[in-house]
Every structure is written in structure tokens, then in C-alpha cells.
C-alpha positions in Angstrom: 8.2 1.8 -20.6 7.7 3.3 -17.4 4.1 2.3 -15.8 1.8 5.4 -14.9 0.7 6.1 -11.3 -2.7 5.3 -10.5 -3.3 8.5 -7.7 -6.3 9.8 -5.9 -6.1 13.3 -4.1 -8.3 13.8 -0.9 -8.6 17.6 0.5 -11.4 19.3 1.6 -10.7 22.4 0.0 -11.9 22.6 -3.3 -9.6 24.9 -4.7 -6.6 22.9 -3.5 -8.2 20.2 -4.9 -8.7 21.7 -8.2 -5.8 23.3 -8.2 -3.6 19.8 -7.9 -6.1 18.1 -10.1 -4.9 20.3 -13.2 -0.9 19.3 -12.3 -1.0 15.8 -12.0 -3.5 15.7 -15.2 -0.6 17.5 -17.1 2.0 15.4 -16.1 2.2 12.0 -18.2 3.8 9.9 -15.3 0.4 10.1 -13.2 -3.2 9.0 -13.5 -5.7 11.0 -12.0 -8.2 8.3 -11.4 -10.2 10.2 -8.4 -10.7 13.4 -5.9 -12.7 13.4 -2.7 -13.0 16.0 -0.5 -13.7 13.9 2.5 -11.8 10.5 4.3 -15.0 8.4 3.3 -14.9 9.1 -0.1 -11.1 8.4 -0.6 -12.0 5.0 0.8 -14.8 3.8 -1.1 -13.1 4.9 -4.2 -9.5 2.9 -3.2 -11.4 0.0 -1.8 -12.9 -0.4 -5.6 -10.7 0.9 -7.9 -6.9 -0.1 -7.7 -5.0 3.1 -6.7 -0.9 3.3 -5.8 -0.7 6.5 -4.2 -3.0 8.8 -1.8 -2.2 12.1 -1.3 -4.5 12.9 1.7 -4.8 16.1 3.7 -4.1 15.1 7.4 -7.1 16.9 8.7 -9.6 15.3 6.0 -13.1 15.3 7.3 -14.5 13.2 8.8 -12.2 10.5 10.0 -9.0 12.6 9.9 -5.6 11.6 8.6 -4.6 9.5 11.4 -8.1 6.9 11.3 -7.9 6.9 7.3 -4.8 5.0 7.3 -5.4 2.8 10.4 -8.4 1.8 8.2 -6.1 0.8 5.3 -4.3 -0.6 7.1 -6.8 -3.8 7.1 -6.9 -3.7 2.9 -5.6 -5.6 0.6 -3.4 -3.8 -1.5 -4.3 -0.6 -0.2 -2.4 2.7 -1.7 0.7 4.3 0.0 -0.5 7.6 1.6 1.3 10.8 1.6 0.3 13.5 3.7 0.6 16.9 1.8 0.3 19.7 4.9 2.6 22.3 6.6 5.3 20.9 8.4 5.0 22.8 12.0 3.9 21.2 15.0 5.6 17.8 14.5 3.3 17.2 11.6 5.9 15.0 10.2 6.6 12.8 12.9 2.7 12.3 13.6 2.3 11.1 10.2 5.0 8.8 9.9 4.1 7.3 13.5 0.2 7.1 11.9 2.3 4.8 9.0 2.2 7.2 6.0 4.6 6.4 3.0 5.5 10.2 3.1 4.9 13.7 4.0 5.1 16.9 1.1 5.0 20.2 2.7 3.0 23.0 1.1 5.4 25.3 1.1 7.6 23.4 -1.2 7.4 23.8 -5.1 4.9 21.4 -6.2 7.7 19.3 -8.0 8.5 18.3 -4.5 5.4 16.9 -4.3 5.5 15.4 -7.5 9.0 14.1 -6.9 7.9 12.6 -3.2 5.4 10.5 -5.3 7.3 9.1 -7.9 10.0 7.9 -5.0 7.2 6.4 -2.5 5.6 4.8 -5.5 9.6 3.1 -5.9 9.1 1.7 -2.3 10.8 5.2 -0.7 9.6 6.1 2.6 9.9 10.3 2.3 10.2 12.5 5.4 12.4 15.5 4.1 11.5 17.5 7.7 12.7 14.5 10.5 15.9 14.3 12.0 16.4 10.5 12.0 19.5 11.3 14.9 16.5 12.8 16.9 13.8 9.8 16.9 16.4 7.5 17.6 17.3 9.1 21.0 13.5 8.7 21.7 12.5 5.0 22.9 8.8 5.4 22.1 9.8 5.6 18.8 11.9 2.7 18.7 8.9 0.4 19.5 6.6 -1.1 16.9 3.0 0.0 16.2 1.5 -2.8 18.1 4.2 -2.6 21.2 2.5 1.7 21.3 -0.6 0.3 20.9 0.2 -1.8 24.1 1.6 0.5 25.7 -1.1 3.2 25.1 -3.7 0.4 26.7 -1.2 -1.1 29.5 -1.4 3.2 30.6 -5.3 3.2 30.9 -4.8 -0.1 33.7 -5.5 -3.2 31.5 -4.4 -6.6 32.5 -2.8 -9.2 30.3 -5.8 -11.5 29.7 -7.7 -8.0 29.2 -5.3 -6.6 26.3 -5.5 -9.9 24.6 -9.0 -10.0 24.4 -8.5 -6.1 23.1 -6.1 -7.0 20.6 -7.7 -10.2 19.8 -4.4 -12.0 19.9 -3.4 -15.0 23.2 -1.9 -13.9 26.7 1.4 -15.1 25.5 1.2 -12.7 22.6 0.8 -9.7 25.0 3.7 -10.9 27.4 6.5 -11.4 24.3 5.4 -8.0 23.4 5.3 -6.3 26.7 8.9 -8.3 27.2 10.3 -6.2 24.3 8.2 -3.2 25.5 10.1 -3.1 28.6 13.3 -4.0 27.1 12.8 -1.3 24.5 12.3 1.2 27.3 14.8 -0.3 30.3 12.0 -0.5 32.4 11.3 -3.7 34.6 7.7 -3.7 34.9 4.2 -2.5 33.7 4.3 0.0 36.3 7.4 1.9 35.1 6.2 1.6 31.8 3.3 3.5 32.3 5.0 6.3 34.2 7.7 6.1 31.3 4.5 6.9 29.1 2.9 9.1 30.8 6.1 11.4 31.5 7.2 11.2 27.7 3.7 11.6 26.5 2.8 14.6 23.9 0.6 17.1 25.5 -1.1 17.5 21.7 -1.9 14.2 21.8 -4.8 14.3 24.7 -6.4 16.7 22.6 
């Protein structure tokens, strides 16, 4: 017997909400256990109840898409998130980069969605919108989400001793990961790597 899906939905919008409340109620291979309308809601309710899917709205008040899963990221056993939004703007990208499971567009049919879930809850990672050829021609996106992280604070003039005391890890941590930060990049030094980041870095990004 197939197990159902523990899911909790979290969009500001109540008739949104509502509206996917009533589908995944009707459909016996998912339990509604939870809606929020805001990012702080959604995470007292997963922090107490076990969930294995959030289906978040990127733009949830008041932490945003982006901060809700960086917070997860530090709980045990912590839901998979897919981000159900329109995929324009590199949406899609920025979600996956964030470390969502998945991203459903709205203008799909809703079985999409429904179809998305049941293949992240199977350990699937869904992004139906990215060209995979495309991020692989872009270094950034090669690197791991502590090398960006690095890299974001190596561009705003930190030393070593500095981003280890940022990243609470030792000075040799931050030079084996700034050795496959420049590797990653073919650059030889910090220097270049911050140019290299400022001169591939997305305008929508400073906003």
C-alpha cells in the first residue's frame, strides 16, 4: 500500500489557497495536514508536525521563498519545498539555486502540480522550465551552495580569517573551498574571482 503525503500549502492569497486546499483534500494520495498564508506559519507548523512536501509561493510574506528554505535548511527532517509560481524571470533557476525540490508553474493543469509532488516525494528533483545544457555552460552554477556563499562574501572584501569566522568553520576550510572556487571558475586569485562575480552577476539580484 502506497503511504499518503503528508503536505502543507503556504500562499498568501486566500483564494489560491482555498482553491488548492479542495484538490489535494479530494485526491486520496495526499494529506492536507496544514495552510498558512505566511513563511512563519509554514514553519511553526513543519517544525512540529512531520510534513514531506511544501508547496510554498516564492513571494510568501514575510520571509520570502528564498529565506524560508535557507531556514530549513537547519531542520531535521524538514519537508521538500516546491515552489508553485509563474515561470518568467528565471523563476526556476532562482528556486532551484535557493535548493527547492521543485518548481510547478501556474499555468500548467493542476495535475502537473499534483504529478510534480508525487515525483519529488520519490526523491525527484522537478524543473520542467531549465535547460540543464544552459546552466552547465555557466560556472556559477557549477559551484556548491557554500563555494556561492564564499564567493558572494570574498566580493564584499573579506579576508580568509574573516570568512571563517563568518561561516563559523577554520581558515583551512575557507582556502580548500576558495581552491575549488577558483578552479571552478579558471581564475587564479580572489581578485579575479570577484570581477568574475561581479561581471556575471544578475542585475535582479541587487534588488
Amino acid at each position: 500500500m502506497v503511504n499518503t503525503i503528508n503536505i502543507v500549502l503556504a500562499d498568501p492569497n486566500p483564494l489560491v489557497l482555498s482553491a488548492m486546499s479542495e484538490i489535494f483534500e479530494r485526491d486520496s494520495r495526499f494529506s492536507l495536514v496544514a495552510t498558512s498564508s505566511t513563511a512563519e506559519g509554514f514553519l511553526g507548523m513543519v517544525m512540529r508536525v512531520p510534513v514531506d512536501i511544501g508547496i510554498i509561493d516564492w513571494d510568501i510574506p514575510a520571509l520570502g521563498g528564498a529565506k524560508l528554505i535557507d531556514v530549513l535548511r537547519d531542520q531535521k527532517a524538514a519537508p521538500r519545498i516546491v515552489v508553485y509560481g509563474n515561470g518568467t524571470n528565471n523563476l526556476p533557476l532562482i528556486t532551484m539555486s535557493a535548493g527547492a525540490a521543485a518548481f510547478a508553474s501556474r499555468s500548467d493543469n493542476i495535475d502537473a502540480l499534483l504529478a510534480t509532488c508525487i515525483d519529488v516525494y520519490a526523491g525527484k528533483m522537478v524543473f520542467p522550465f531549465l535547460d540543464i545544457r544552459e546552466l552547465q555552460k555557466d560556472p556559477i552554477q557549477q559551484l556548491s551552495r557554500k563555494e556561492r556563499i564564499i564567493l558572494e562574501e570574498l566580493s564584499k572584501g573579506l579576508t580568509n580569517r574573516e570568512l571563517a569566522l563568518e561561516l563559523g568553520v577554520s581558515i583551512n576550510t575557507v582556502k580548500f573551498h576558495l581552491s575549488n572556487l577558483f578552479e571552478k571558475l579558471e581564475v587564479r586569485n580572489r581578485s579575479q574571482a570577484i570581477a568574475y562575480f561581479y561581471s556575471n552577476k544578475d542585475p535582479k539580484d541587487e534588488n
